[in-house]
N, C-alpha and C positions, 0 to 999 in steps of 0.2 A: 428566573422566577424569584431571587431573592430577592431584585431589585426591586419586581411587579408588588413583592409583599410588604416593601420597606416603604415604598411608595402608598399603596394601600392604609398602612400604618399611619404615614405622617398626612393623609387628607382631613381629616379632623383636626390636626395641629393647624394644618394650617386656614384649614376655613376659620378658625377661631380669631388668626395671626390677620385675614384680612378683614375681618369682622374690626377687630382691634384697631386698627390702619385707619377706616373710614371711620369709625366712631371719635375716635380721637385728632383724626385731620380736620373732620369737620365740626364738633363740638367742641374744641377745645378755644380755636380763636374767640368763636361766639362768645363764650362763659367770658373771656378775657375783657372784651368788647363792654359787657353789661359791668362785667366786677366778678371775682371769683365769691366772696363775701356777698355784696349783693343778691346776688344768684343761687347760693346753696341757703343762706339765712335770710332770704328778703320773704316778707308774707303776703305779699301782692301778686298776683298772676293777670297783667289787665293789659293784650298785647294788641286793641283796637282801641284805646285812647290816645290822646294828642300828644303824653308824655306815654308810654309803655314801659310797664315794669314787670318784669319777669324774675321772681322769684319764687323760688321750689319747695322751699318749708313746709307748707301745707301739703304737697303732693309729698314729700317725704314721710311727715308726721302720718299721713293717711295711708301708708303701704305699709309701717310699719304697725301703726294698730291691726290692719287689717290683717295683716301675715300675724303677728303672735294669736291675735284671736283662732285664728286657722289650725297652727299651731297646738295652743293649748286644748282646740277640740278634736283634733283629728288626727293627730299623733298616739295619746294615751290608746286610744281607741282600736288605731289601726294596730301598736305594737302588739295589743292583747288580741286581737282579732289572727294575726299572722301567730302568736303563738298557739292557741285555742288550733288551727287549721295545720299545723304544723305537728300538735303534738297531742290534742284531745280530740280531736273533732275524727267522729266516726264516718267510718266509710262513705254510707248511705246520705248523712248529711254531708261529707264534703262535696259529694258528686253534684251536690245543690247549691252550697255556698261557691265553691271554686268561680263555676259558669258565670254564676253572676257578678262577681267581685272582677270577672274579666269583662265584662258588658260592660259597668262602670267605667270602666277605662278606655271604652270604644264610642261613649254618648259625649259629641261635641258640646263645647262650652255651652253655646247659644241656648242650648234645651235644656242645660242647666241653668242657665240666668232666664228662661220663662220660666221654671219650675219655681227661681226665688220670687219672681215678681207678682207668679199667681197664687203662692203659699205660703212662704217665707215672710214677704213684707206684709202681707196683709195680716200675716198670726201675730208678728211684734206690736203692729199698730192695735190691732187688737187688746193687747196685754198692755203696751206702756201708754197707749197713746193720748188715753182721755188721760192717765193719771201723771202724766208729762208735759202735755198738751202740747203733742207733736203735731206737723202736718201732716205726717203718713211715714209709714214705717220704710223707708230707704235711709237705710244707715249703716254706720259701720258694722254693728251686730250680724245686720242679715248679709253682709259680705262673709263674716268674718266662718259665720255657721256653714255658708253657700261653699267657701274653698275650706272649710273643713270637710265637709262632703266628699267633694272632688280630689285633694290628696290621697285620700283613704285607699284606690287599687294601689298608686304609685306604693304607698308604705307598706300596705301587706303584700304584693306581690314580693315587691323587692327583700323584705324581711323574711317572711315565709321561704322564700330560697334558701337564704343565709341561715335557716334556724334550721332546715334539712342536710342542709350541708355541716355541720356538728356531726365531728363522727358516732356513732353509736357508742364504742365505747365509754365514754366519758357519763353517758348515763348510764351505762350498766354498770360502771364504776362506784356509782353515787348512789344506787339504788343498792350494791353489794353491799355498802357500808352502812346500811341502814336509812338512807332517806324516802322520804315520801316520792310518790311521781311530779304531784306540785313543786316539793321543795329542790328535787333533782333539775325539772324544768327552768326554773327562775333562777336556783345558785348555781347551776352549772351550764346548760345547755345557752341557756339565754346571755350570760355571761362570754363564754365564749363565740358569738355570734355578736360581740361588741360591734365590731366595724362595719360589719355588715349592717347591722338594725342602723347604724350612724349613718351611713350611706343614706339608706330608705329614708330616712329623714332630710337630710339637703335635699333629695331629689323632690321629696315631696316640699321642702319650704323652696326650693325653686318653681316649680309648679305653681307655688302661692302668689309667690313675688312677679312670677310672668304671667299672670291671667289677665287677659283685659276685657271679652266681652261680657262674660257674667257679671262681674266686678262693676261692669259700666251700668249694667241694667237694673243691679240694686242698692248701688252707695249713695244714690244720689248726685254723686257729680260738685259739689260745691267746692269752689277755689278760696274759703277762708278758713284760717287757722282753725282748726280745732283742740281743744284739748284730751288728754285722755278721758276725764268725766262725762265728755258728750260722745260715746258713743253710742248713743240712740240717735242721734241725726248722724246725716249725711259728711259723705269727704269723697276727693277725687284722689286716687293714687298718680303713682309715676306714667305705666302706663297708658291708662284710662285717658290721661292730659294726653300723650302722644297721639292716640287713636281718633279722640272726637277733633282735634282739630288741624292736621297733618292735612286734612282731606278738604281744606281750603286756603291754607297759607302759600303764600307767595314764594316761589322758589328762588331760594338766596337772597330770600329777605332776613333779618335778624330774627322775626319770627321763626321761621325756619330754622337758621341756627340754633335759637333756644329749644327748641322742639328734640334737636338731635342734642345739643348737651342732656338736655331730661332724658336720655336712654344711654349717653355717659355716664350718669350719676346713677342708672337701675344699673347696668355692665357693671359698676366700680364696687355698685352693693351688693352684687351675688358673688361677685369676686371675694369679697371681706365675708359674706356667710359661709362661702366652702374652706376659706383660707383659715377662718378660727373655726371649727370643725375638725379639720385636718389636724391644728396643733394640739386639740382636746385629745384627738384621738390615739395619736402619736406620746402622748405625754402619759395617758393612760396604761398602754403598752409598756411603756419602758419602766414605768412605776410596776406594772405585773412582773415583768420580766425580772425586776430588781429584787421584788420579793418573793420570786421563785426561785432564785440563784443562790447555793448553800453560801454560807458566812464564809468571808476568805478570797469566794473564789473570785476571779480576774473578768471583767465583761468584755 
């Protein structure tokens, strides 16, 4: 049985290990073939012309507004929502938020990208559109609003665990000493559910960075640079490129190859968002730990 459990153990290593194998066997020659430079820095994506150039810039620059946009709305939100359910929220109402904040996490992508296509994009074009003079509201914005949405169970489920999981004492420690229940929550309890709320977060900026059918229904899709100022039109991410046109490329054509380096380069990015995460988090830790340890002592 130990073996049946070490085995058990290592099936995730290594689906990841053969994940890794084919992504990198078959993306990497392609990337070499076009230019590695070319490739990660070219601002062209045009792989039905006479010359074809495949470059990912735009699809980078577009995953990356999209995901901070997500980010910056759907994290503040979820962390105070998982603490509110965690630590304020009465009975009566949790028995009503709980349900639903796990519904949210059971409604596929797709009915959230109609939900943006039929509310979302037409509310922006509404507000920006005569005073921008856009074509219509599929832009980075209604991506970026649409997976903030959509993070929100991943962050408060996951946080909300981590914030019950705080043992009790440490606020009745902080309440004995005279603090508020707010300021007990936020300087203690929240605090030490550090790693844990850090967790809910990768998972939920993974969650961003891998969405592609919502994503696809409201960014619009365009393959040229954009900058950060324009996000009121449209951009295609990482994904998004892999999705709409996997589904007619020529197998082991260079097309193809480029298609699979484009999900090297997403692999390579969540890799680098969980990896500086980890060091923040670890570095944090050991800065506590240093400052909890009496003067003298030996670590």
């Amino acid at each position: 049985m130990r073996f049946v459990f070490f085995f058990a153990a290592l099936t995730s290593v290594l689906a990841v290990a053969l994940i890794c194998v084919f992504l990198f066997a078959s993306g990497v020659p392609s990337m070499a073939e076009i230019g590695f430079l070319d490739f990660l820095l070219g601002a062209e994506w045009t792989p039905t012309n006479a010359e074809p150039r495949f470059g990912v810039l735009p699809m980078i620059l577009g995953s990356l507004y999209v995901t901070a946009g997500a980010i910056l709305l759907g994290v503040p939100i979820g962390i105070f929502a998982a603490v509110f359910m965690a630590r304020m929220c009465p009975k009566p109402l949790y028995r009503l938020i709980k349900p639903a904040v796990n519904l949210m996490a059971g409604i596929p992508s797709v009915i959230y990208g109609f939900f943006g296509m039929m509310v979302l994009v037409p509310l922006i074009f509404d507000l920006f559109g005569e005073r921008f003079g856009l074509p219509g509201g599929d832009s980075i914005l209604a991506a970026s609003v649409l997976l903030g949405i959509m993070i929100l169970p991943t962050v408060i489920n996951i946080a909300e665990t981590n914030l019950r999981a705080v043992p009790q004492e440490l606020y009745e420690g902080a309440v004995a000493l005279g603090a508020s229940h707010e300021r007990a929550v936020f300087k203690v309890i929240l605090p030490a559910a550090r790693s844990g709320v850090m967790a809910a977060v990768v998972l939920g900026i993974g969650r961003a960075v891998g969405e592609t059918m919502a994503v696809k229904m409201v960014a619009g899709n365009q393959t040229v640079l954009r900058l950060p100022h324009e996000f009121l039109k449209g951009a295609r991410t990482l994904t998004t490129n892999i999705v709409i046109e996997m589904g007619y490329v020529e197998q082991g054509s260079l097309h193809n190859g480029a298609l699979i380096a484009t999900g090297v380069v997403l692999f390579v990015f969540i890799l680098l968002v969980n990896s500086l995460f980890s060091v923040l988090n670890s570095d944090k830790e050991n800065r506590l730990r240093r400052r909890a340890a009496p003067k003298g002592a030996v670590s």
